[in-house]
Z-matrix of the N, CA and C atoms (Angstrom, degrees):
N
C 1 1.447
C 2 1.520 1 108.66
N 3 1.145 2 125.11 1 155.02
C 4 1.693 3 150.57 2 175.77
C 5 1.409 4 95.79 3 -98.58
N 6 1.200 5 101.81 4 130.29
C 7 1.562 6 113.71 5 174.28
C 8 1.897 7 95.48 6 -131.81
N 9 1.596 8 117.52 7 131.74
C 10 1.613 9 102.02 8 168.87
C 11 1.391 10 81.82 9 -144.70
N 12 1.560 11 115.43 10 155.33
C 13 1.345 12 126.97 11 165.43
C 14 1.645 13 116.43 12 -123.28
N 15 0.888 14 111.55 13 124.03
C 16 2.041 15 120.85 14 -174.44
C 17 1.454 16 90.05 15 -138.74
N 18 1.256 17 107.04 16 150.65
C 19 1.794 18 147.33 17 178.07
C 20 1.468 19 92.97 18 -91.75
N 21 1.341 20 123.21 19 119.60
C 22 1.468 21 123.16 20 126.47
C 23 1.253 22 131.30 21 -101.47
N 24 1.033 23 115.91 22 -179.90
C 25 2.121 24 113.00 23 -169.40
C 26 1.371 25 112.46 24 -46.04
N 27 1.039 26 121.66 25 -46.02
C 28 1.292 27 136.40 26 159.73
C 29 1.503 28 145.06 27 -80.73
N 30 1.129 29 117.69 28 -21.80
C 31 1.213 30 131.55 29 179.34
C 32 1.690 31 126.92 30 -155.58
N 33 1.543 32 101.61 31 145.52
C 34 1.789 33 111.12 32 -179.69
C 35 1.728 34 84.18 33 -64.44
N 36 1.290 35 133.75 34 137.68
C 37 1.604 36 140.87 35 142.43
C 38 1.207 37 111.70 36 -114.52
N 39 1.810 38 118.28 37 117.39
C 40 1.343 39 147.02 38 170.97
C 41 1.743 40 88.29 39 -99.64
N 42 1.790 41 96.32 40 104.59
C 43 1.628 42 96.20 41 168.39
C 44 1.570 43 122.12 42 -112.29
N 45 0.958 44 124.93 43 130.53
C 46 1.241 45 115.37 44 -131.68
C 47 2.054 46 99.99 45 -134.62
N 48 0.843 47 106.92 46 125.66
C 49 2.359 48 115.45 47 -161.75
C 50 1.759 49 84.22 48 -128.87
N 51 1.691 50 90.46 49 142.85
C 52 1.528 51 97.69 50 148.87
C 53 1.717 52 98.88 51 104.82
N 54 1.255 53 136.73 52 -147.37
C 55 1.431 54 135.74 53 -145.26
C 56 1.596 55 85.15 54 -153.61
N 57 1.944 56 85.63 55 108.64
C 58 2.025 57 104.02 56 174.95
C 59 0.867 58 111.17 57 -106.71
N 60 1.860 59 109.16 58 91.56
C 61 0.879 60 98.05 59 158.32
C 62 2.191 61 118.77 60 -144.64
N 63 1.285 62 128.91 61 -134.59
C 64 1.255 63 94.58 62 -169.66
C 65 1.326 64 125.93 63 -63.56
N 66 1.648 65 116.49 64 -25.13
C 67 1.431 66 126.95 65 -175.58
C 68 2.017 67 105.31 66 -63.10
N 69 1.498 68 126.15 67 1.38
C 70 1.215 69 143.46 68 -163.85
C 71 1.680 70 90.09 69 -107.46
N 72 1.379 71 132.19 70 -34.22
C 73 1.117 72 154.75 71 176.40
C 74 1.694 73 102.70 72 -4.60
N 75 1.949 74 107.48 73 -80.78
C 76 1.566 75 87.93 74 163.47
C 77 1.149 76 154.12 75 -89.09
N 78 2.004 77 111.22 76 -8.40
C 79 1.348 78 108.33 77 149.09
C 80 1.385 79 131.57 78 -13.86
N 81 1.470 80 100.35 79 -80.19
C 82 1.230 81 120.22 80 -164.62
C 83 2.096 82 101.14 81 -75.15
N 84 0.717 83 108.94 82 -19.34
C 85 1.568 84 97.69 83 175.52
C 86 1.601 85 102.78 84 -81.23
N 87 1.364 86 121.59 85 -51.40
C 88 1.684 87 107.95 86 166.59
C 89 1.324 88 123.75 87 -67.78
N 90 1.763 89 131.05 88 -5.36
C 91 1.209 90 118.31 89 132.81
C 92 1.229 91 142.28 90 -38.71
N 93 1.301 92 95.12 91 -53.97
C 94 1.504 93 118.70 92 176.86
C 95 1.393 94 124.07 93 -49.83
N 96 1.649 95 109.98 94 -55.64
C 97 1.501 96 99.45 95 153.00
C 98 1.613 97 131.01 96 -93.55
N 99 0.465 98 111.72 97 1.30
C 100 1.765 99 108.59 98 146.49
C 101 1.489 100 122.74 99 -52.54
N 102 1.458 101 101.10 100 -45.52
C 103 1.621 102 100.30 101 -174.65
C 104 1.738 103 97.95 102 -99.48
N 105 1.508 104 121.14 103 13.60
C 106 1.629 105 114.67 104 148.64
C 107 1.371 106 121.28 105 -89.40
N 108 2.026 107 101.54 106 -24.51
C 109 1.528 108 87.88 107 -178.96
C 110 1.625 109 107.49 108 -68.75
N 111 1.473 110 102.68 109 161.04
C 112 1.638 111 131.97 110 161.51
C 113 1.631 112 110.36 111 129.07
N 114 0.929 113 95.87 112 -172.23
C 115 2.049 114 91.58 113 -176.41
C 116 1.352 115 105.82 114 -101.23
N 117 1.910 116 107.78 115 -20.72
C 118 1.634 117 98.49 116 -168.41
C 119 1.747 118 102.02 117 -66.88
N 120 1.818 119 103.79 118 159.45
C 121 1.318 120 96.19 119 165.46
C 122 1.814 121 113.23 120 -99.04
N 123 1.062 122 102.84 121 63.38
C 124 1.748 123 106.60 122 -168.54
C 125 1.585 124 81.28 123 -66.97
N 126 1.420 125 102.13 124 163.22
C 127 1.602 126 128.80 125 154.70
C 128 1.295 127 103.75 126 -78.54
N 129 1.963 128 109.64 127 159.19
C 130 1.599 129 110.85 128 -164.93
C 131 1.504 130 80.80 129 -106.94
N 132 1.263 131 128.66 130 157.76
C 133 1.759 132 140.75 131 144.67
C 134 1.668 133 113.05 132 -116.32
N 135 1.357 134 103.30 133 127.78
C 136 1.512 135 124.23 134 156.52
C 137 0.823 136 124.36 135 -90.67
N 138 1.577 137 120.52 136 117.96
C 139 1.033 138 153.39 137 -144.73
C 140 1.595 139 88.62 138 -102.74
N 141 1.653 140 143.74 139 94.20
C 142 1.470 141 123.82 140 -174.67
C 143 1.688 142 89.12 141 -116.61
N 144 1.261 143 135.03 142 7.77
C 145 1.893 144 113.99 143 173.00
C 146 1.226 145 110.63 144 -53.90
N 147 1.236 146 126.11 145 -54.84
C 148 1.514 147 107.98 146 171.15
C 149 1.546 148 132.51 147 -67.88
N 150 1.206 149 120.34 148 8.25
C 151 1.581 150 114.39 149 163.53
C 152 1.300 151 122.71 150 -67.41
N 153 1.499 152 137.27 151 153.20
C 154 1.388 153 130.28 152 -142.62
C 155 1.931 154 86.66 153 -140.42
N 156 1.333 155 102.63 154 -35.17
C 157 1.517 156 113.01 155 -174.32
C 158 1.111 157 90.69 156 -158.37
N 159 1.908 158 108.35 157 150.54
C 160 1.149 159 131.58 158 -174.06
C 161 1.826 160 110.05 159 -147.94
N 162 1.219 161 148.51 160 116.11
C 163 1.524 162 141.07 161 -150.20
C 164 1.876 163 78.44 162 -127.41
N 165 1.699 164 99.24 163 -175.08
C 166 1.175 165 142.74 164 141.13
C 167 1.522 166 119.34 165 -21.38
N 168 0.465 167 119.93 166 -86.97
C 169 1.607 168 130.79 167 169.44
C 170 1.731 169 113.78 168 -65.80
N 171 1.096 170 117.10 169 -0.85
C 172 1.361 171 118.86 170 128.96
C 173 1.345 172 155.36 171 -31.64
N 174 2.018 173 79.40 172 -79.07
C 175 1.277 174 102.43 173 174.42
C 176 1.713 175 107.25 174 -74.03
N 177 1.640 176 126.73 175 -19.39
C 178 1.326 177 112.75 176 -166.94
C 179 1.883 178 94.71 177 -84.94
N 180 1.113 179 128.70 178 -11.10
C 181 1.453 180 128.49 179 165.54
C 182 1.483 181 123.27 180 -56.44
N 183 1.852 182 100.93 181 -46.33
C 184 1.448 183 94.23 182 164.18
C 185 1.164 184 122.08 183 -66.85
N 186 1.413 185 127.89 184 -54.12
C 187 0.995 186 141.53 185 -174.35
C 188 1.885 187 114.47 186 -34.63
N 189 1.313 188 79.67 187 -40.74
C 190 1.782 189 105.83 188 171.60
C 191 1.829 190 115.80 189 -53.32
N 192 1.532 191 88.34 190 -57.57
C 193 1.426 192 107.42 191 -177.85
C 194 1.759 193 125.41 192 -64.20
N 195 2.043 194 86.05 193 -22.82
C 196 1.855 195 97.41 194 179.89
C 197 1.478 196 95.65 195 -70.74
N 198 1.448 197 120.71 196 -43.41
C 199 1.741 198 124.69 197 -146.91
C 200 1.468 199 100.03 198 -66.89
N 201 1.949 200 101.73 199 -25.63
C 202 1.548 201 82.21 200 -172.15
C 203 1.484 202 114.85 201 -100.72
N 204 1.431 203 118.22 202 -10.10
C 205 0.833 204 145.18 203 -152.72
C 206 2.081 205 86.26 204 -86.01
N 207 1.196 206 124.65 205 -48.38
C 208 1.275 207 142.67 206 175.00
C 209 1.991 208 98.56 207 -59.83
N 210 0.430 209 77.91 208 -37.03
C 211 2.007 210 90.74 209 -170.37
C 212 1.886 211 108.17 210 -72.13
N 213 1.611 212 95.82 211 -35.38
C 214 1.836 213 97.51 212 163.53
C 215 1.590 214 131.52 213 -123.68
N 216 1.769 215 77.28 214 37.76
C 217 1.490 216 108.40 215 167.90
C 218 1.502 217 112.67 216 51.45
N 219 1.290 218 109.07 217 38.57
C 220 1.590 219 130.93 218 -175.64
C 221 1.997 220 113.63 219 -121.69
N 222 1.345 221 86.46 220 124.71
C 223 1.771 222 93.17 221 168.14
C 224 0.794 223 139.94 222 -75.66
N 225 1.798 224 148.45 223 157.29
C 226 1.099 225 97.68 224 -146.40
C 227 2.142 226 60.86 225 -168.57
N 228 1.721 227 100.36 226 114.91
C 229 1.432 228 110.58 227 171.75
C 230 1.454 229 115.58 228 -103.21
N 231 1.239 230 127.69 229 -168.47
C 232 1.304 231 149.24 230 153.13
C 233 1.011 232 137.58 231 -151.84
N 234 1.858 233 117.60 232 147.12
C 235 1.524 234 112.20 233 -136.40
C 236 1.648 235 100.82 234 -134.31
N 237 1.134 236 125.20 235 153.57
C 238 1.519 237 119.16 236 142.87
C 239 1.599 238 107.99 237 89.35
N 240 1.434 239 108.03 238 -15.19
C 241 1.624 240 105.65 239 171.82
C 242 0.803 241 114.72 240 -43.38
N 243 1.704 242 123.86 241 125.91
C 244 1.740 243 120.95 242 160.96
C 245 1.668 244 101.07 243 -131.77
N 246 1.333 245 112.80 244 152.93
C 247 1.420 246 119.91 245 150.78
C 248 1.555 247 96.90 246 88.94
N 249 1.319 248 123.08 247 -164.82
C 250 1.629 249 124.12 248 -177.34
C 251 1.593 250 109.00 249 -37.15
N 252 1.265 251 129.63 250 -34.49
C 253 1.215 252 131.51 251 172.28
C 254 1.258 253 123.62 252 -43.11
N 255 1.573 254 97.98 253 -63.31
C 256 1.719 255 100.96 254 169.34
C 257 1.149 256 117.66 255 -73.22
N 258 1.577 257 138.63 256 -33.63
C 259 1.199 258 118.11 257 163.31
C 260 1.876 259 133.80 258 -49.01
N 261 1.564 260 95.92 259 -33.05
C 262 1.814 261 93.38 260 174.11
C 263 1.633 262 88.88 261 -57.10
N 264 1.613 263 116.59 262 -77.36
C 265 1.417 264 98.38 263 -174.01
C 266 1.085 265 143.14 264 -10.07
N 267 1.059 266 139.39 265 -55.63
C 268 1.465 267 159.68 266 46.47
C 269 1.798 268 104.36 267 90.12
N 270 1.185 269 92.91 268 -108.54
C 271 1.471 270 101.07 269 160.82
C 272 1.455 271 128.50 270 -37.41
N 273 1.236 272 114.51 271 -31.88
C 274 1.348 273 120.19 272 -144.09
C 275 1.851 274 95.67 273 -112.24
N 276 1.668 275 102.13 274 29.69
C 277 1.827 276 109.65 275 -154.19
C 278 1.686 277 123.18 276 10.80
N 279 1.625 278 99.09 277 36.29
C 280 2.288 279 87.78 278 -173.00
C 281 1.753 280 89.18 279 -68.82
N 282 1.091 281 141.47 280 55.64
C 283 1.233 282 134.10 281 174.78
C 284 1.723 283 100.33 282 -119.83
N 285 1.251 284 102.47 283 -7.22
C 286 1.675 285 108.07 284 -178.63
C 287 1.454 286 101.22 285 -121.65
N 288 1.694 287 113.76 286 8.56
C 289 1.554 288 115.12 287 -169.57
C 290 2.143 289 98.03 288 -114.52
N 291 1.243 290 89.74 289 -27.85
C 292 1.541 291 109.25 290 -160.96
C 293 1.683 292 123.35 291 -139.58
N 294 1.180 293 112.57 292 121.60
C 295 1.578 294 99.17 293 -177.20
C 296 1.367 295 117.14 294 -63.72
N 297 1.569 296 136.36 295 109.06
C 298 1.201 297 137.54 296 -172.14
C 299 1.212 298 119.65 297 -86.01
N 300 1.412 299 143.59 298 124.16
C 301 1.779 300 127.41 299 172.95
C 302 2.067 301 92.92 300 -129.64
């Protein structure tokens, strides 16, 4: 998996291509803080259109990423899911865990 993190006006974006799943493990955790460092309290967005596959240990990464993401009083959405992707979502109700578009 591709993990990149860039600032827009509004938001930390961790955009994220390729198959999330545990072997993505520290990518996405040194994403993760990257898009905590700075002083602003922007909200984070996940960038998921480019995910191809998404498992279990996926979803416990975000889940990971909400707790901390909750802890520096920062929000923390997700974007761009299509296809089996959004269905785990889907299934998996993060639509009552995470703002989904």
């Amino acid at each position: 998996m591709d993990a990149s993190v860039h600032s827009s006006d509004d938001a930390a974006v961790i955009r994220l291509a390729g198959r999330f799943d545990f072997n993505a493990h520290r990518e996405f955790r040194d994403a993760v803080e990257k898009s905590l460092d700075g002083a602003a309290a922007r909200p984070i967005r996940v960038e998921l259109g480019g995910v191809t596959y998404l498992d279990s240990s996926a979803l416990g990464m975000l889940l990971m990423l909400r707790d901390k993401a909750k802890a520096a009083n920062r929000a923390v959405s997700l974007t761009g899911a299509q296809g089996s992707v959004k269905q785990v979502l889907d299934i998996a109700n993060f639509g009552k865990l995470f703002s989904i578009s």
